[in-house]
Each structure stands twice: as C-alpha cells, then as structure tokens.
N, CA, C and O of each residue as an XYZ file, in Angstrom:
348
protein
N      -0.034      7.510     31.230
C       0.586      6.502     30.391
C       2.018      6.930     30.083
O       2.263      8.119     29.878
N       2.865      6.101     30.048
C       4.157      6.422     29.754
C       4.685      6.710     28.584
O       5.839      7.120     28.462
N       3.815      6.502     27.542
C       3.906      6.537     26.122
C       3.816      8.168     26.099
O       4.721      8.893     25.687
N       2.810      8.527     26.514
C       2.776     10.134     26.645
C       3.694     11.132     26.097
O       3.618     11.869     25.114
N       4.866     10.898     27.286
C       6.198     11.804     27.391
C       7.033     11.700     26.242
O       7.697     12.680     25.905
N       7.084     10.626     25.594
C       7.412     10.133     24.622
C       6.699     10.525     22.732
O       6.673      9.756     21.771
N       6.280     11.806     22.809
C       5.245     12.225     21.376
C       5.927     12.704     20.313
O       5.541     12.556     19.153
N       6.924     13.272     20.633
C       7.860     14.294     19.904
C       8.805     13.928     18.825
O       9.178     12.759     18.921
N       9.309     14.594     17.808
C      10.338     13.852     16.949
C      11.495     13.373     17.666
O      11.561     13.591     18.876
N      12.469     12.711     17.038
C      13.551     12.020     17.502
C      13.123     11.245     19.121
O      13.650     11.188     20.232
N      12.199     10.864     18.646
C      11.874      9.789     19.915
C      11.537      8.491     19.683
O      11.249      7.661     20.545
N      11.579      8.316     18.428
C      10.968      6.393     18.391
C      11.626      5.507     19.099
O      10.855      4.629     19.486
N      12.842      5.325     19.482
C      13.185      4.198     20.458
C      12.520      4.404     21.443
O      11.654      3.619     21.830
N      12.887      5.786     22.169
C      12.475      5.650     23.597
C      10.565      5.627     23.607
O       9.910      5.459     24.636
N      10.022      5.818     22.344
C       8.946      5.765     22.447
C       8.288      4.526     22.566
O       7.491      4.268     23.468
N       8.604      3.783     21.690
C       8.649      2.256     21.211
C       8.968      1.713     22.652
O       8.115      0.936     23.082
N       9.835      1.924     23.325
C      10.628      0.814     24.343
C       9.552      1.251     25.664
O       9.795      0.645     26.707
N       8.516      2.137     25.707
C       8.025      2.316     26.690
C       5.977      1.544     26.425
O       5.022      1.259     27.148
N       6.349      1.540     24.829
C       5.134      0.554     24.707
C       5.165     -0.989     24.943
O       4.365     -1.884     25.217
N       6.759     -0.813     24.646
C       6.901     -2.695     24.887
C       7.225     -3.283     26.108
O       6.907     -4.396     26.527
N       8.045     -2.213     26.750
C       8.285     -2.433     27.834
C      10.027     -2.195     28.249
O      10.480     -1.796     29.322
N      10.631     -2.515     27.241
C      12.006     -2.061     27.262
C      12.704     -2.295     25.943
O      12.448     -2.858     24.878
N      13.972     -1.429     26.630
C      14.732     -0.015     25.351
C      15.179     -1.621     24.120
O      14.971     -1.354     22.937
N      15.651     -2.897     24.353
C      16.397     -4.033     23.510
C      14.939     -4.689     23.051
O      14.795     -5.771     22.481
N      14.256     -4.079     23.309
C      12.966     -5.152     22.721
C      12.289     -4.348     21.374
O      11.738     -4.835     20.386
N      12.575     -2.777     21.767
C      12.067     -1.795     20.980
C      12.899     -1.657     19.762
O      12.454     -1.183     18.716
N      14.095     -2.073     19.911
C      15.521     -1.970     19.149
C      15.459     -3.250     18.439
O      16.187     -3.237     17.447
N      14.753     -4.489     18.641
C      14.804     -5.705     17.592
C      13.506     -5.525     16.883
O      13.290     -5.988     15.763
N      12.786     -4.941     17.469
C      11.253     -4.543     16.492
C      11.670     -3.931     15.461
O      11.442     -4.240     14.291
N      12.628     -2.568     16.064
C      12.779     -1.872     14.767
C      13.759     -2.370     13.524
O      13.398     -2.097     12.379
N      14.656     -2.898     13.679
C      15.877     -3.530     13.061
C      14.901     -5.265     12.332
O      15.344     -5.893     11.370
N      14.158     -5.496     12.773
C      13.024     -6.447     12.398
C      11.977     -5.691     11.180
O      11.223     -6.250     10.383
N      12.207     -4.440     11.346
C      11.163     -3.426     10.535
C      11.844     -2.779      9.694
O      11.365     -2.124      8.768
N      13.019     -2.909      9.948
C      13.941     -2.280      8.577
C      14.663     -0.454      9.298
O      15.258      0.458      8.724
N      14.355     -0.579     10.281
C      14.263      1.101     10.162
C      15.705      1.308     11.650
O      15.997      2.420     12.091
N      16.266      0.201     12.074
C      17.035      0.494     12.690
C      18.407     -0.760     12.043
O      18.079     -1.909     11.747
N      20.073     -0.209     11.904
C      20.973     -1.037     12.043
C      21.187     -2.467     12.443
O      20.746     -2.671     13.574
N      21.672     -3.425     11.931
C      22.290     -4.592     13.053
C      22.921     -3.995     14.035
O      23.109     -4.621     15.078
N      23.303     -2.871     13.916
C      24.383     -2.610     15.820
C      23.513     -2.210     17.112
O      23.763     -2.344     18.309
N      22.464     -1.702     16.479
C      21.198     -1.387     17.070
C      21.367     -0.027     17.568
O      20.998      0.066     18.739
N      21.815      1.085     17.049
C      22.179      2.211     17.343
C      22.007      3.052     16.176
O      21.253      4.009     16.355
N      22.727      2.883     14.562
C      21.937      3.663     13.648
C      21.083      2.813     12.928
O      20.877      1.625     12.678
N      20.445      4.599     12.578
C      18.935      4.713     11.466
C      19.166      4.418     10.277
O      20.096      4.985      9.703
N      18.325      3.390      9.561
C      18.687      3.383      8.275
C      18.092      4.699      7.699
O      17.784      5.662      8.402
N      17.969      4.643      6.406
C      17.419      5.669      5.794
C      15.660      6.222      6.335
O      15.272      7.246      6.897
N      14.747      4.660      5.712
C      13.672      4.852      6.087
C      13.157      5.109      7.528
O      11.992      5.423      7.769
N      14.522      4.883      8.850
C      14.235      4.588     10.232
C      14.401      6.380     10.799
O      13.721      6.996     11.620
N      15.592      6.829      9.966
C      15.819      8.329     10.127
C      14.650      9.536      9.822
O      14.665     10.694     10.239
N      13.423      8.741      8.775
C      12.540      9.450      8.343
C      11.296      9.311      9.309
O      10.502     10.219      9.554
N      11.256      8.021      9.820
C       9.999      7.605     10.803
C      10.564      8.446     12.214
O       9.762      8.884     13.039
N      11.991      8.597     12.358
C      12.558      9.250     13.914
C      11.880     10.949     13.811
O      11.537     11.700     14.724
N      11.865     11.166     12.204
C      12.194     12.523     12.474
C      10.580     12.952     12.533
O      10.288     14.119     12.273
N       9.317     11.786     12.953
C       7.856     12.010     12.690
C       7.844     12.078     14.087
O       8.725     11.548     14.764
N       6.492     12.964     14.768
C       5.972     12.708     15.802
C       4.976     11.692     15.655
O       4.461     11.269     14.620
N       4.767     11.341     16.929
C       3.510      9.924     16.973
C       2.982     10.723     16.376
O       3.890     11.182     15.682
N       1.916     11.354     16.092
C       0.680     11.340     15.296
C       0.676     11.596     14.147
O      -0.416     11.691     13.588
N       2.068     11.825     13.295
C       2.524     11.742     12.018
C       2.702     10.098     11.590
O       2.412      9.604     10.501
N       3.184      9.510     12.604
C       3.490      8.269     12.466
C       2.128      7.598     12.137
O       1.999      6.746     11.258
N       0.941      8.146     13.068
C      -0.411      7.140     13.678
C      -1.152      7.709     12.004
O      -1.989      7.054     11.382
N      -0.665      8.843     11.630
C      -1.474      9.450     10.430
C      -0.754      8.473      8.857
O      -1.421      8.079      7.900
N       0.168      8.373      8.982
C       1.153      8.215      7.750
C       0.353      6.740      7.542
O      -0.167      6.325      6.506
N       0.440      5.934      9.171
C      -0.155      4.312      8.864
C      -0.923      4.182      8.384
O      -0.817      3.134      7.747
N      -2.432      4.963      8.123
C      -3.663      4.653      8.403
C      -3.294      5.132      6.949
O      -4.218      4.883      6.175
N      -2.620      5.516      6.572
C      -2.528      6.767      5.139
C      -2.367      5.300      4.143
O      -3.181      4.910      3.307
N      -1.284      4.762      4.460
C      -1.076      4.023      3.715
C      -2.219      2.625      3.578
O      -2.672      2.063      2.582
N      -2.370      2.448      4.656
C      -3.508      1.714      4.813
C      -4.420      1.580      4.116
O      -4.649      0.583      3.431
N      -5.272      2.867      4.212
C      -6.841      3.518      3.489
C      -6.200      3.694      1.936
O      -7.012      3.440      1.047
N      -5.148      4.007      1.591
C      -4.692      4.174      0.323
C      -5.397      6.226      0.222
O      -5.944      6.514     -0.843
N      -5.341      6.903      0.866
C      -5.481      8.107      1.002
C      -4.701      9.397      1.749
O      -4.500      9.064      2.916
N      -4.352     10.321      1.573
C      -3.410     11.423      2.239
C      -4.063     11.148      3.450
O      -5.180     10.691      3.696
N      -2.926     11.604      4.309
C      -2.664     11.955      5.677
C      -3.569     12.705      6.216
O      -4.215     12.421      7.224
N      -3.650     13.663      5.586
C      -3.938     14.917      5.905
C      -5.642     14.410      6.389
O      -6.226     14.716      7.429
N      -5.992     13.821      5.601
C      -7.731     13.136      5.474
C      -7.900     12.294      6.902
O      -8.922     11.617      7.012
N      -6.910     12.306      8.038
C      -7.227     11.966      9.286
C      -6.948     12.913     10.517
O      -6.459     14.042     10.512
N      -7.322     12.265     11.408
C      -7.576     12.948     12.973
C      -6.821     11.641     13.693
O      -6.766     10.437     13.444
N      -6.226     12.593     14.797
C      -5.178     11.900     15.689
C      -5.765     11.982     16.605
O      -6.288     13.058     16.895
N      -5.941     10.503     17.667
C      -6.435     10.282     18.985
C      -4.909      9.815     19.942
O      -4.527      8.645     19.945
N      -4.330     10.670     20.538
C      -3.019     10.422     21.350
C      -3.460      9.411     22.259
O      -2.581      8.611     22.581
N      -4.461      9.259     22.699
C      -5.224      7.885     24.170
C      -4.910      6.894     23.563
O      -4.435      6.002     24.266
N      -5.040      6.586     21.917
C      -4.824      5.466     21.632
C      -4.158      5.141     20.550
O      -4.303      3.992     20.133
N      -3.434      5.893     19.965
C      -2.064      6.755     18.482
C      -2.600      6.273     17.684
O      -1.967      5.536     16.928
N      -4.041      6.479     17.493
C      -4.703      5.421     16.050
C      -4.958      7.674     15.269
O      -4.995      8.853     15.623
N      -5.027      6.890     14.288
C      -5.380      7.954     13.112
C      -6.998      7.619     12.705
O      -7.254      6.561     12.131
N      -7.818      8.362     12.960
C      -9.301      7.932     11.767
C      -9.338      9.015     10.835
O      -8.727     10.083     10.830
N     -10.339      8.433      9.892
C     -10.847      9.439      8.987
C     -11.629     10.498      9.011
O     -12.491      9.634      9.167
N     -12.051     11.240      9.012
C     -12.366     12.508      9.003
C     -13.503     12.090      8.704
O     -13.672     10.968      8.226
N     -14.628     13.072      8.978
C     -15.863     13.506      8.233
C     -16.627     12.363      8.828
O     -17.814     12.201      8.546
C-alpha cells in the first residue's frame, strides 16, 4: 500500500495525497479541516501539531477524542490506521 511509506512525522500531505490519490486534493481536505493555509503550503497552528504526529498518533488521538478517553487506552492497526481499545 502506498500509504505505508508515508507513517512518519512531518508527513501529512504526502500522506494524505497518497490516500486520496493526489498531492491538490490532500491540500483542500486539509485547508477544508482547518489545519492547512489558503496558499496551500503553510500549517496553521493546529495543522503544525497534527504534521508533527505519526499516523498512529493521529489514528490514536481520533478514536481518543471520539471514545472521550486517553490515547494511550488504544492499539494501532497500520493495515487499516484505525486505533481500538484495548482490553
């Protein structure tokens, strides 16, 4: 999967643009989400904090907020960047 290569911090565009399919599609999602510029090049505040997560910080943080419970209280599946709960 191409998403793969893509796990690491400072990767959400190129991570994003390989789930959607390309780099201007990944760049109006995010700027649609608050977390990238109108120029489509800088991070806002909250976009600089999601860049500086790896996917499974990212897949953990969602589910975090989600469940209304810490992070920490999940397990990361990279096959499919979902976060579950533990136990």
């Amino acid at each position: 999967m191409a998403t793969q290569k893509f796990m690491g911090r400072n990767q959400l565009i190129d991570r994003l643009a390989a789930q959607v399919g390309d780099r201007d599609s990944a760049i109006k999602i995010l700027q649609k989400r608050g977390h990238v510029k109108a120029d489509g090049k800088t991070y806002t505040e909250e976009g600089k904090k999601r860049n500086m997560m790896t996917a499974e910080e990212r897949a953990k943080d969602r589910a975090s907020k989600k469940a209304g419970v810490p992070a920490s209280k999940f397990t990361y599946n990279p096959k499919t960047n979902t976060a579950r709960r533990k136990g």
